[in-house]
N, C-alpha and C positions, 0 to 999 in steps of 0.2 A: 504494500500500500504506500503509493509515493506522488510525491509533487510533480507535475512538468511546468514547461510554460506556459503553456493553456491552461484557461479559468476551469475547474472541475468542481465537482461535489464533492466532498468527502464522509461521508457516514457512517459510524460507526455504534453500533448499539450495545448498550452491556443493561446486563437487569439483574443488578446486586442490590437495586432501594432506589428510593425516592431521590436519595443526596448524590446519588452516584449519576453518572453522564449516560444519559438515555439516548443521546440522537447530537452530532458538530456539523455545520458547515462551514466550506471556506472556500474562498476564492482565492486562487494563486495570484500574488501580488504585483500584476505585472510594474514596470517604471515605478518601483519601491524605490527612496533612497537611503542608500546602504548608509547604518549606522557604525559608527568608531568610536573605540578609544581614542584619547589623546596620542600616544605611540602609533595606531593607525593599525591596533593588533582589533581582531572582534571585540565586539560587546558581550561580555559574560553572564550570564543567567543562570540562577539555581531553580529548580524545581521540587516542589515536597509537598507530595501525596503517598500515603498509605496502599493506594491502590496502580499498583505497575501497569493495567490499561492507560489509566488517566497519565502517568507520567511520561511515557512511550508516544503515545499520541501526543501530549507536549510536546514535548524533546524534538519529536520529529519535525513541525511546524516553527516550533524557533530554529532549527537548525537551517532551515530551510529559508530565512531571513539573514543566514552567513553569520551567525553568532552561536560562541562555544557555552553549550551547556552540560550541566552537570545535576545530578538529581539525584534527592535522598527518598524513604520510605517512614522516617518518623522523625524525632523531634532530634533527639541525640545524632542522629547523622544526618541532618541539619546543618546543627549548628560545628558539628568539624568540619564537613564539605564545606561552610562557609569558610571559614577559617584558610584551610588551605587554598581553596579556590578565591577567596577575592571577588565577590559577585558584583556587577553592575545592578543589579537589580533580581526579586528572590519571586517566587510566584509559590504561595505559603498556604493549605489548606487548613482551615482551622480545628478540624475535625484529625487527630494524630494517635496511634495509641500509645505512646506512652508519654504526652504532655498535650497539652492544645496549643493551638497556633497562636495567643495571647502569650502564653510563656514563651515561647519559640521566639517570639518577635522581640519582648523585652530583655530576653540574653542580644541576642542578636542587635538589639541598637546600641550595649554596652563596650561591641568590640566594632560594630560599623554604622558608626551615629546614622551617615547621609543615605547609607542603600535606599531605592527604594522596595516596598513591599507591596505586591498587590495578594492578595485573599482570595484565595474560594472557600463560597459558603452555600451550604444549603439553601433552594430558593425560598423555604418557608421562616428560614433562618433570620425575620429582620434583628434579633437583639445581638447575634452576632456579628452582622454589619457592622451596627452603631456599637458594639463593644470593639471592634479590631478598628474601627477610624478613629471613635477615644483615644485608644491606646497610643495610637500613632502608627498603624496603616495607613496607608497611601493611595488606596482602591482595592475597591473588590468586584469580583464579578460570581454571578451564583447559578449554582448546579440548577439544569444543563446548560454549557455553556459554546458561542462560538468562538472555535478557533480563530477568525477574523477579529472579534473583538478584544479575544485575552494580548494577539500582537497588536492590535491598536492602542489597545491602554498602556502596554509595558511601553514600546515605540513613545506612548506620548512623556511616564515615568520617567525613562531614562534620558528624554531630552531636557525634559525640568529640571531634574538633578543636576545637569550638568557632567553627568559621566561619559556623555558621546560628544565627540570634536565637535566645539564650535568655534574653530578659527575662521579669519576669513574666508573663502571661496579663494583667494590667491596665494593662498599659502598651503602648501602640500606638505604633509611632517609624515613620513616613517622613521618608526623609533628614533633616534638621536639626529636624525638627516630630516635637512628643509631646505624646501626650494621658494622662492619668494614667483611667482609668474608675472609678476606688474616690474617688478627690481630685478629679475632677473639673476637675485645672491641667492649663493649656495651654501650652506656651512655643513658641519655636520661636528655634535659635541661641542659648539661654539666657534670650531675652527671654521672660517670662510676656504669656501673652494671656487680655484676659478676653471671656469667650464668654456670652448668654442660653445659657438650657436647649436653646431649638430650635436656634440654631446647635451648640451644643453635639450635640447627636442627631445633626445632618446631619455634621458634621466626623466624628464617631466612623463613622458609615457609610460613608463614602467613605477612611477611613483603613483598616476593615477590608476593604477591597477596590480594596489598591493598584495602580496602574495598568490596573483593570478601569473600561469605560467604566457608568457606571449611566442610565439611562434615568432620565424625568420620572417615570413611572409607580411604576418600582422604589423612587424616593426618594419618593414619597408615603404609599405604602404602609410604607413603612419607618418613616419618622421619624414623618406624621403621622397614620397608623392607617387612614386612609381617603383616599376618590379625590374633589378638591376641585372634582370637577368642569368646569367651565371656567374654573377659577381654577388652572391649573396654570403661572400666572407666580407663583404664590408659592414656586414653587421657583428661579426665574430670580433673585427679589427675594432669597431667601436665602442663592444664592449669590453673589449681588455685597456680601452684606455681610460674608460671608466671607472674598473676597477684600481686601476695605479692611482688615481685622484681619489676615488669613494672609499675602498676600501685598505687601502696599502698602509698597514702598522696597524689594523686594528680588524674586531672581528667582522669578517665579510657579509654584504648585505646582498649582494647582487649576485645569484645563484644560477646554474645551468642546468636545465634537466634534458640530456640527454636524448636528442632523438627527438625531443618536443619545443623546447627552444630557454628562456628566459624568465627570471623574476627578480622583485626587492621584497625584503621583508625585512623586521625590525631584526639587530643580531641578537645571536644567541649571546645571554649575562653571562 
């Protein structure tokens, strides 16, 4: 059961109770715009429900928005998956067995004030609404739920917060490397780098399509407007000069996959 590009149904039925999810749809999201971290790594998402249907079918619809998720089955592995993983925002059932989503949520603002949290609650559920917004949840949404709306509300979460890049629109950042597009500076770690125009073009390409592999083809056509033929090591040539300026004395960002062509990604700490 999987996403394409095309708008689909997606349905799935379980009949465990009232609170459990009887019926999702959703529509593939075509012209989404892709959320980031500041570094330009995915947006991180936990998820925690008791019931492996509901977290799966989760999992699968955030994933499917280009952001790493991770998901527990109760309160205690919860709150270590948060821990270790770092979440941009948590999607927290308040219903857990061995704590409720109100305890969950109050460890959890003591070690990550700003996360946000959205809730699922039973739909006949209104006092646990109004208890987990009290408390200081952030939204909820209530069994049965769509899949279009739980990414609409976290999408709309994590832009409030502040956890997804809002630099300008001219400034490109993978991890420690920025390109300025209006200025045309490059640094990377604060060090400025100076780049020709054509390196310059290939570095902006491969910055706007972080950790996306691009072909020889795709960067020909991009950078230099046409297909050179059988001279398609002048994309090989460009990017080894790339690497002397981008990555030479530290760890490498500009990767080669073999057979398929190029990428950047933030480097490995």
């Amino acid at each position: 059961m999987g996403f394409s590009g095309k708008s689909q149904i997606l349905e799935s039925v379980f009949s465990e109770g009232p609170d459990k999810v009887s019926a999702m749809t959703t529509t593939s999201p075509q012209g989404r715009t892709e959320l980031l971290r500041p570094d330009g790594s995915p947006v991180r998402v936990l998820v925690v429900d008791d019931e492996l249907s509901i977290t799966e079918l989760l999992s699968m619809a955030l994933r499917y928005e280009g952001w790493q998720i991770r998901s527990a089955g109760d309160g205690q592995g919860a709150l270590q998956t948060a821990r270790d993983f770092r979440p941009d925002a948590v999607v927290l059932d308040m219903m857990l067995p061995d704590m409720d989503g109100l305890a969950v949520l109050g460890r959890l603002r003591r070690e990550l004030p700003d996360v946000p949290v959205l809730f699922l609650t039973a739909k006949d559920a209104v006092e646990d609404r109004v208890a987990g917004l009290t408390a200081g949840g952030d939204d909820y949404v209530t069994k049965p739920f769509s899949l279009e709306e739980v990414v609409a509300r976290l999408r709309g979460l994590i832009r409030r917060s502040g956890a997804a890049d809002r630099r300008s629109d001219s400034v490109l950042v993978v991890g420690d490397l920025t390109l300025d597009e209006d200025s045309h500076e490059v640094a990377r770690g604060g060090d400025s780098i100076h780049l020709t125009a054509t390196e310059f073009e290939l570095l902006r390409f491969l910055m706007r399509n972080p950790r996306r592999v691009l072909s020889k083809a795709q960067i020909l056509d991009r950078v230099w407007s046409y297909d050179f033929g059988g001279q398609a090591n002048v994309v090989e040539l460009y990017i080894s000069y790339l690497r002397r300026k981008i990555d030479a004395g530290r760890e490498p960002m500009i990767h080669t996959r073999r057979g398929a062509g190029y990428l950047i990604k933030p480097a490995v700490s």
